[in-house]
N, C-alpha and C positions, 0 to 999 in steps of 0.2 A: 504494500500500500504506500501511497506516495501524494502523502500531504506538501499542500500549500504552506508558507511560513508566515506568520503574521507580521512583517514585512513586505514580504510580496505582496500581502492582502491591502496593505498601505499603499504600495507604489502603483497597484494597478487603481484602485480606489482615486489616489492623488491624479491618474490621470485622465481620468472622467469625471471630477467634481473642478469645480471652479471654488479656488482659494484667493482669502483677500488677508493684506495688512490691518492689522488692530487700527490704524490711524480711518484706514477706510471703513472699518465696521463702525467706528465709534459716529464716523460721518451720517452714514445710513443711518445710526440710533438716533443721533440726535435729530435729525431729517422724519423721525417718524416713518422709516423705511422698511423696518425689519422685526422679526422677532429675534433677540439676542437670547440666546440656548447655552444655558453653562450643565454642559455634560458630568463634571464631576461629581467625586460622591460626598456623600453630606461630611465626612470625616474630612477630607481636602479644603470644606468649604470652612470649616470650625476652625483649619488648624492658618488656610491660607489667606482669608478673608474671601471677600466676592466683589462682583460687581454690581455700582446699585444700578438698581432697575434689569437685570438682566433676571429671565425665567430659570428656576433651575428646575431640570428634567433630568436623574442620574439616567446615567448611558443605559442602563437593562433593562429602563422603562421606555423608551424614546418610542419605538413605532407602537405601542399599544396604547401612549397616549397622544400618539398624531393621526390613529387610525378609525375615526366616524364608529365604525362596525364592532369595536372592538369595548368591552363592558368594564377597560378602564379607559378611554376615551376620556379627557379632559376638557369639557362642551364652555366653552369661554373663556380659556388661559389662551388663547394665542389666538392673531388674526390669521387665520388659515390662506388671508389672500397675501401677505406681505411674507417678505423673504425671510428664509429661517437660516440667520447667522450661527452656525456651532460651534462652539470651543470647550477644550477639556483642557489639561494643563500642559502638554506641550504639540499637541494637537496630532497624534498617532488616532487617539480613537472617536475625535472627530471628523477627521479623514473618512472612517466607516464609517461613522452613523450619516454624513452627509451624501455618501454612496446609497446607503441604505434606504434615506428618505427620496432619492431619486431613482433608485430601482420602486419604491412606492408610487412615483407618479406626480411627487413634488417639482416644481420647473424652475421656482425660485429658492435656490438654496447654494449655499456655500459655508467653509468653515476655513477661521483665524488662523493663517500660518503663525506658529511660534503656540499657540492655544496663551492659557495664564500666563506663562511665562511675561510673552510680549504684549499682551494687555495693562501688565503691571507696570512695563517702562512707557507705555502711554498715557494720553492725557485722564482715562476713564478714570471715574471715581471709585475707590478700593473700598469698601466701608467692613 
């Protein structure tokens, strides 16, 4: 048997999702363009702080709470018509979840090169 590595699963992910700069997300946020998705888990978010105003949605919930059909469906956290920005902390597993939501059927989506990491040397607010 001959698995895939979860690198490759990055690189080929990386090259079918469209990635942006923290400076350019924060653009879209303040713009009222986007929904901003912080994939980490609530232990990263305690230990690292967050972004305000960003949704948090941990990464093993993401398509059951972006999916209508689905009976954890989250029916008014996010405008389903604006872009779903995602980042996790160095942006490996929002690479795939951004893959994920486009294998869904989502059109507007992308996720933060650098994830946490490069949001923290930008302008957004850490709170």
């Amino acid at each position: 048997m001959k698995i895939k590595s979860a690198q490759t699963l990055v690189s080929e992910a990386l090259e079918q999702i469209k990635t942006i700069s923290s400076e350019e997300a924060l653009k879209k946020y303040n713009n009222n363009e986007c929904n901003l998705i912080d994939l980490r888990d609530v232990r990263e978010l305690e230990k690292e702080g967050q972004v305000e105003g960003a949704n948090h949605i941990p990464r093993g919930m993401l398509e059951f709470w972006l999916d209508p059909n689905s009976p954890y469906f989250k029916e008014g956290k996010l405008d389903m018509n604006k872009e779903m920005v995602l980042f996790c902390a160095g942006g490996l597993r929002s690479a795939l979840a951004a893959k994920s939501l486009k294998d869904m059927g989502f059109d507007k989506v992308s996720h933060i090169d650098g994830g946490f990491g490069s949001i923290k040397q930008s302008k957004f607010k850490i709170v």
